[in-house]
Structures are given as C-alpha cells and as structure tokens.
C-alpha positions as CSV (number, residue, x, y, z in Angstrom):
1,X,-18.6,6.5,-24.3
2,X,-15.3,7.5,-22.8
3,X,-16.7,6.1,-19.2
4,X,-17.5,3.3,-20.4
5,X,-14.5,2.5,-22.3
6,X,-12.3,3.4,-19.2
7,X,-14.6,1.1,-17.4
8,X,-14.0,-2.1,-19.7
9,X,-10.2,-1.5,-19.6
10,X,-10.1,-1.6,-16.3
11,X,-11.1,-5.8,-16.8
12,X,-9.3,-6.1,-20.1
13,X,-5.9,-4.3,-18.8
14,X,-5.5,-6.3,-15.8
15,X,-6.0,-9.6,-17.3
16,X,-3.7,-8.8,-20.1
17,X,-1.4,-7.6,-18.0
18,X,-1.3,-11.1,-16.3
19,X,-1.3,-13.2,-19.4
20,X,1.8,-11.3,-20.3
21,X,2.8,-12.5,-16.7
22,X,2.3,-15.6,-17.3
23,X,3.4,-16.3,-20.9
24,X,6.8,-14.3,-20.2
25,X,7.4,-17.2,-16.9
26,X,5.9,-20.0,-19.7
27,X,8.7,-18.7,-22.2
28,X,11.2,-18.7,-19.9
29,X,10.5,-22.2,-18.0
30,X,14.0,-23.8,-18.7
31,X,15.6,-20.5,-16.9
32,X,13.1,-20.6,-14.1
33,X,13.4,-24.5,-13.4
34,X,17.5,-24.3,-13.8
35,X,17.7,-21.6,-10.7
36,X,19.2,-22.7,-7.0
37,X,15.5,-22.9,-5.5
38,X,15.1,-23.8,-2.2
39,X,12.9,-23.6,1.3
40,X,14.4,-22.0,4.5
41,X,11.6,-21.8,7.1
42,X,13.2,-19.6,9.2
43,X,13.9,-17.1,6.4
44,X,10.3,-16.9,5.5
45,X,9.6,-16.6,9.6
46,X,11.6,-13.7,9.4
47,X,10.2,-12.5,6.5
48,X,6.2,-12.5,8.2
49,X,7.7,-11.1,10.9
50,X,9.4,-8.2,9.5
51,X,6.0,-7.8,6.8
52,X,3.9,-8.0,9.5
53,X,3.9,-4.5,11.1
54,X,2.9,-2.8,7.8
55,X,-0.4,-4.5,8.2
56,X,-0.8,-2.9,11.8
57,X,0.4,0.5,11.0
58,X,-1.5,1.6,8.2
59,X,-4.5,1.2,10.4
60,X,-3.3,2.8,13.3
61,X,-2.6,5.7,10.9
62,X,-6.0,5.4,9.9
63,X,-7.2,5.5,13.3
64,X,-5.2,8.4,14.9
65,X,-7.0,10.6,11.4
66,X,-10.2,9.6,12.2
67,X,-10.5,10.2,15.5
68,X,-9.6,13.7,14.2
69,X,-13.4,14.0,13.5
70,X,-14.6,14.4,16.7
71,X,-14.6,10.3,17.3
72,X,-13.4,7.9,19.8
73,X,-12.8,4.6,17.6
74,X,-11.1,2.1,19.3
75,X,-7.7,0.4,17.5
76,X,-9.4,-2.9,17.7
77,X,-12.7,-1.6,15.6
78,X,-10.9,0.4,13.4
79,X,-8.4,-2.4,12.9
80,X,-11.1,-4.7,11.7
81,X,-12.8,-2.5,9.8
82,X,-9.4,-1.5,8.1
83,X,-8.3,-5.3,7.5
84,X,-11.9,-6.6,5.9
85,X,-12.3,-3.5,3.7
86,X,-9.0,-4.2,2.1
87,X,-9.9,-7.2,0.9
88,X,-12.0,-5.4,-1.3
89,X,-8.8,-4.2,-3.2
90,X,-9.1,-7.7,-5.0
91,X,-12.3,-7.0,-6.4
92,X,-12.4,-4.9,-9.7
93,X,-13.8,-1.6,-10.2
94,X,-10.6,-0.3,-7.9
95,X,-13.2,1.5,-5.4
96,X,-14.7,-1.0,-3.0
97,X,-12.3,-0.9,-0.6
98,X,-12.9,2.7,0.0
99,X,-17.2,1.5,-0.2
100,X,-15.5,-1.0,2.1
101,X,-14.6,1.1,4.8
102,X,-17.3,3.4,4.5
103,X,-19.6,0.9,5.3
104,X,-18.3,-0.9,8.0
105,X,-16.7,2.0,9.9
106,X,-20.3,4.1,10.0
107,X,-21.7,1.9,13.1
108,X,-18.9,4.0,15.2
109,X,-21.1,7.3,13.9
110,X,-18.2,8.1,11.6
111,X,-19.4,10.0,8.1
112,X,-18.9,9.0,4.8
113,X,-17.2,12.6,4.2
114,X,-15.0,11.9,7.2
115,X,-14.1,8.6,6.2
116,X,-12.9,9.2,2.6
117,X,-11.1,12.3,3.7
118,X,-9.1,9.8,6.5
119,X,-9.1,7.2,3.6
120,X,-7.3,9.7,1.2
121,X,-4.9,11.4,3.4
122,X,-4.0,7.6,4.4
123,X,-3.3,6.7,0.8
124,X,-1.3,10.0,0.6
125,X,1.1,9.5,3.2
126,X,1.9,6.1,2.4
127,X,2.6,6.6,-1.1
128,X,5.1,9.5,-0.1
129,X,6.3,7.2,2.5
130,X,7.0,4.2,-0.1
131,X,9.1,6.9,-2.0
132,X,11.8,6.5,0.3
133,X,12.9,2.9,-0.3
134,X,12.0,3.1,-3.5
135,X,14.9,5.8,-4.2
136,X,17.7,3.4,-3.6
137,X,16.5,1.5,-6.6
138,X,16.6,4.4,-8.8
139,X,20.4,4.8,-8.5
140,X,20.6,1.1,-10.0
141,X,17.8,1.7,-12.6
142,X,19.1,4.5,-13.8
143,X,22.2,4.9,-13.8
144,X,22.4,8.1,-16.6
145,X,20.9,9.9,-13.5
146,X,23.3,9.3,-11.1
147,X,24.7,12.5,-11.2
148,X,21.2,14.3,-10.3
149,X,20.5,11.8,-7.6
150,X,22.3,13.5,-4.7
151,X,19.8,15.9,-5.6
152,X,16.3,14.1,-5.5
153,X,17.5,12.8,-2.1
154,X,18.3,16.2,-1.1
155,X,15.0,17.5,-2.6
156,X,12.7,14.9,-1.3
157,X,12.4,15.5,2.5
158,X,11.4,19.4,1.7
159,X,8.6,18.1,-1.1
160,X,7.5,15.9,1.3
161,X,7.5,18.3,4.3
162,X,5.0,20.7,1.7
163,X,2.7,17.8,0.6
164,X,1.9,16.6,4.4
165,X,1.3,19.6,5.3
166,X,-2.8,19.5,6.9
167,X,-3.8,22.5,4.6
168,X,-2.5,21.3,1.2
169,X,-4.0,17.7,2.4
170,X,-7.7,19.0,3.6
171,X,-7.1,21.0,-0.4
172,X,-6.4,17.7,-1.9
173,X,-9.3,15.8,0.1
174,X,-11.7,18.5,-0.9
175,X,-10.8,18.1,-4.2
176,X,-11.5,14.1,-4.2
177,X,-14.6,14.7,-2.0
178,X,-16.1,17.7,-4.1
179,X,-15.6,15.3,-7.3
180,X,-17.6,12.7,-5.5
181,X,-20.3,15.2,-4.6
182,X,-19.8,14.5,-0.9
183,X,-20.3,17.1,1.6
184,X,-16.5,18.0,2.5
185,X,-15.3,17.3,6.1
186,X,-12.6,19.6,7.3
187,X,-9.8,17.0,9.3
188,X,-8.7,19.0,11.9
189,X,-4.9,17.5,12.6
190,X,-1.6,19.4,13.3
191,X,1.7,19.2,11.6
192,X,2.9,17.1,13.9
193,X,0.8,14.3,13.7
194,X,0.6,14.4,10.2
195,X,4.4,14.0,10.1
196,X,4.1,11.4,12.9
197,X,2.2,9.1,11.1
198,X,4.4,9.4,7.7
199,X,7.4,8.3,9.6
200,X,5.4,5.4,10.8
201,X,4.7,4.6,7.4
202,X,8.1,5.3,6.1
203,X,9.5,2.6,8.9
204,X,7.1,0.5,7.4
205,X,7.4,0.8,4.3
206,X,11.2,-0.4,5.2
207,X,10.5,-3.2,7.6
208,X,8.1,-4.2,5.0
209,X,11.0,-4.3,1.5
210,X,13.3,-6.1,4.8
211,X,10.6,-8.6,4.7
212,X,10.5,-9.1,1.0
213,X,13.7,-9.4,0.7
214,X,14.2,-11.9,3.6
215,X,11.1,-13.9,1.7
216,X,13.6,-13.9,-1.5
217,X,16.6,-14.9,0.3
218,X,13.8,-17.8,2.0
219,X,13.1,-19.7,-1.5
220,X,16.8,-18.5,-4.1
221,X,20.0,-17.7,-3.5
222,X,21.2,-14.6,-4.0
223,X,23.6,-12.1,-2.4
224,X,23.2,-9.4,-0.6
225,X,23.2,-6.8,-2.4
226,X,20.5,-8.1,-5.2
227,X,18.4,-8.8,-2.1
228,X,18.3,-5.1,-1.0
229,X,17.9,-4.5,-4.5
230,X,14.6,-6.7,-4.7
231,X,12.9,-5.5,-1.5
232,X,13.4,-1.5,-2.8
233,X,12.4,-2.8,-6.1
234,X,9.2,-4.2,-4.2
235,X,8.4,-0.5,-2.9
236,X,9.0,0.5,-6.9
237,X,6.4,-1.7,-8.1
238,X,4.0,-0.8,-5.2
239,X,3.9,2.7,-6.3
240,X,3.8,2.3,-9.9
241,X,0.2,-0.1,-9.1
242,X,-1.2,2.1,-7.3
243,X,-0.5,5.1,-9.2
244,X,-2.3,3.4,-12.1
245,X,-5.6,2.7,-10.3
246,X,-6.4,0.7,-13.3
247,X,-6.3,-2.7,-11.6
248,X,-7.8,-4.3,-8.2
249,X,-4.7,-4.3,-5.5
250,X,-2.2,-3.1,-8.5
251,X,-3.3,-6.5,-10.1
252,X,-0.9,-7.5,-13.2
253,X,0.8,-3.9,-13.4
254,X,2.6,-4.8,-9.6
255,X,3.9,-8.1,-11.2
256,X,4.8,-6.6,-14.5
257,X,7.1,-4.0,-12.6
258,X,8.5,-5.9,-10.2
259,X,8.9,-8.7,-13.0
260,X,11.0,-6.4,-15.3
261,X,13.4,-4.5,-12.3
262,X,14.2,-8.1,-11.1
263,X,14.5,-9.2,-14.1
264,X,17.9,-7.0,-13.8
265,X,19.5,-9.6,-11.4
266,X,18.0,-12.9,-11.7
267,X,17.1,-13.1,-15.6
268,X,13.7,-12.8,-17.2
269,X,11.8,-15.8,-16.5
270,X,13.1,-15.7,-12.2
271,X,13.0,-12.6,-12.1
272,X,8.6,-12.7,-13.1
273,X,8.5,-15.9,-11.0
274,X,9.7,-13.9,-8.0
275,X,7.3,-11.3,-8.6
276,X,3.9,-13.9,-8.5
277,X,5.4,-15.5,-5.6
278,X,5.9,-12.3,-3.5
279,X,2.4,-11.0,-4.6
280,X,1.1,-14.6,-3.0
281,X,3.6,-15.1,0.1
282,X,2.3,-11.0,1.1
283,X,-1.7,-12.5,0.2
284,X,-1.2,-15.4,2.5
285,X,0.5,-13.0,5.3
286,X,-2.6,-10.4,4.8
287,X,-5.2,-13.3,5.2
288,X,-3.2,-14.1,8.4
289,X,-3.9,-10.7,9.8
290,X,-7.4,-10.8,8.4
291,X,-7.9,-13.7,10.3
292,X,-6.7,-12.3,13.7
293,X,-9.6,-9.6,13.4
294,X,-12.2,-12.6,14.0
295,X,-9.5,-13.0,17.6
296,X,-9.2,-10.1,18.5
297,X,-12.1,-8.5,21.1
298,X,-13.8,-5.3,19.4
299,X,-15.9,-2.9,21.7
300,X,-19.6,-2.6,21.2
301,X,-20.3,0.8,18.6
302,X,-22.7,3.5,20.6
303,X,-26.1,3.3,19.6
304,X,-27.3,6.8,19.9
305,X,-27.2,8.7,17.4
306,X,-26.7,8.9,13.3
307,X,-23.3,9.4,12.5
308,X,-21.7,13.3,12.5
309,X,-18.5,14.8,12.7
310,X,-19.4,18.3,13.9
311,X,-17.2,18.0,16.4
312,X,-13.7,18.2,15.3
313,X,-10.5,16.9,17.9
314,X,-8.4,19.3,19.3
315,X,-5.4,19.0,16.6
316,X,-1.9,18.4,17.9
C-alpha cells in the first residue's frame, strides 16, 4: 500500500507542484508584465557559454570513475551515453536515467553493478560540489544565522574531505547497490582522483550559477548583486530537487524553490517567471549538447566478450 501510494505521489506532487507554478505567475500577471524585460543576445551568448562546461564535465567525471572498473571507455562514448540517458530525467518514475545509462553504456562491457556504483558516486560529488555556491545564498536567506556562518564555511571543506573519501563512498554505493539486489562492484579510485573530480564539479557548479545569472541579466534588469544572488540561488534550488527525488529532473519542486528565493529580489510573480524561464533557457542549452553527440565521432564498442569488471584500474 505504502509503495504504491509513494508511487502515485510521485505524478500527483509534481504536477501540483506546477500548477502552483503556474497559478502563483497567473496571480501575479500585472507584476510580471510591468517589469523592465528585455533581450540582449550577447548576454544570453555568454550565458550558454559559461552553462556549457557543466554539461561536459559531469561526463568526464563519469568517465574517469568508470574506467576505474578495469575499462577503457572513450570520452566520446561515454559522453553520448551520458548526454542521451539524461534525458530520461524528464520521464517520471525518477529512475530511468540511471536504466538509461545502464543500458546504453553496457555495449563497452561495462556492468550494471559498475555502472550504478560510477552513477552514484557521480551524483554524490556533485551535490557536495553544488553546496558551495549555494552557501553564499544562505547568508542572505538567513540572516538569524549569520553569526554561525563563519562556521559552516569553516566546517564544510573537512565534511566534505570525509564524505569523498573512496571508502565511505564504495560504503555508501554498497548500500544503494545491496538495496537494489545488485551484485556490489568495489570502484577502485584514490583520494586523489576522487577529490579531483569534485573540484571539477565545484568549478562547474560556479561557471554554471555565472551562466544563470548572465541569462537573468540577458532578459531584466537587475544589479549586480541580485544577479549573484539568483545564480547561487539557482545552485539552492538544484539541491533542494534533487534531494527530493520525488519529481523527474526536480520537476515543479526546482521552480517552486527558485520561485520563492527570487521572489526575495524581484517580487512574487518575476521572481516564478524567472524560475520557468531558467528551467527552459538550461533545456534548450542541454538539447544543444544532446545534439552534438549525433556530431561527434564515437569509437566502435569491442565485441568480444559479455561485460565484467574483474579487473579493477590501478587507483591514483
């Protein structure tokens, strides 16, 4: 009963979620059609630009953790794989990306086990990664806290050190794959690497909120300071959709967030007008990218073999 209660509200919450959306820009129309909009191509050049490298770094993280297993993937096939599969993020159920990848990536002789496990620590790094420009909006948010933020930011860099860490990782991973009854693939990665790829993702996650932001500053005006505001608030709302796993791609609950902390600078109605527009500006970016995997020449996969991972890299 409970499964299949938690599997109707993950329909009924997203699309709620959305007519709220919707009904609090519909409320608010006078607001959102008296605001300075405009259209500055080169802002919203700038902004692809600096969005862009997300969508090329989360699946070269990817790549350098699965070729942890013992595989030699290429950037190009992994890349592909990496930028079809998410597409599945739009499809309910809040899982087929991961079926995604699982099945597309398994002509290279990579496991299911030892794709998950890549696929999880992934997910793990950049959510601690989107942490860090999501700090600077907490100052603003919450102001009553300022006097304990010195100490988050202090406190941070040590939690983070512990969670990247490849043994509390592979414990985590084990964890997700033993729920899934999937035979557990040890990744095999130093400390090193694994802190590597989080500062990738960190400058990322930073280029990325630069790229919101410059996409803001692209279609209203606003100052300065409200526009570093928005692009941390972007890394805000990320988080709090995917830490809900209730809707596909964050779905409704992205918008929601990012609707109410904008709300905080450019009034109700903008601030949730913003929000859908930078949800579809980062779609139309993404199907960009997905496009360029059609471009872009992928090696033929071996065809000896079923897939294995039985022999682990030599971690670095």
């Amino acid at each position: 009963m409970i499964k299949k209660l938690a599997h109707v509200a993950k329909f009924v919450i997203p699309l709620v979620l959305i007519f709220f959306v919707g009904r609090v820009i519909v409320e608010n129309w006078e607001e959102v059609s008296a605001a300075e909009w405009h259209v500055r191509p080169l802002y919203l050049l700038v902004s692809a630009l600096l969005c862009s490298p997300w969508f090329l770094l989360r699946p070269l993280g990817w790549n350098i953790l699965l070729n942890r297993f013992g595989r030699s993937v290429p950037f190009a096939a992994v890349f592909r794989v990496n930028r079809q599969a998410e597409l599945g993020r739009y499809v309910p159920g809040a899982v087929w990306q991961w079926i995604g990848r699982v099945y597309l990536i398994q002509k290279w002789r990579v496991t299911a086990a030892a794709c998950l496990v890549a696929t999880f620590v992934d997910l793990i790094l950049a959510t601690l990664a989107s942490m860090v420009p999501a700090m600077f909006t907490l100052d603003d948010l919450l102001p009553s806290v300022a006097s304990y933020y010195r100490y988050v930011i202090f406190a941070f860099p040590f939690i983070a050190v512990l969670i990247i860490h490849p043994k509390v990782l592979n414990w985590g991973a084990g964890l997700v794959t033993h729920r899934l009854k999937i035979e557990y693939s040890h990744l095999h990665v130093g400390y090193a690497t694994m802190a590597s790829i989080w500062a990738m993702y960190v400058g990322g996650w930073i280029s990325l909120c630069a790229g919101v932001a410059a996409f803001v500053a692209g279609v209203i005006d606003l100052s300065s300071g409200n526009l570093a505001f928005i692009g941390s608030s972007y890394a805000l709302a990320w988080l709090v959709g995917i830490l809900t796993m209730i809707a596909p791609a964050g779905m409704g609950v992205r918008e929601a967030a990012l609707g109410l902390l904008l709300a905080q600078v450019v009034g109700t109605g903008t601030g949730f007008t913003l929000a859908v527009a930078i949800r579809l500006w980062l779609l139309v970016v993404e199907l960009v990218w997905y496009g360029s995997t059609h471009l872009m020449p992928v090696p033929s996969p071996p065809e000896d073999g079923e897939p294995d991972d039985e022999h682990p890299a030599v971690a670095s």
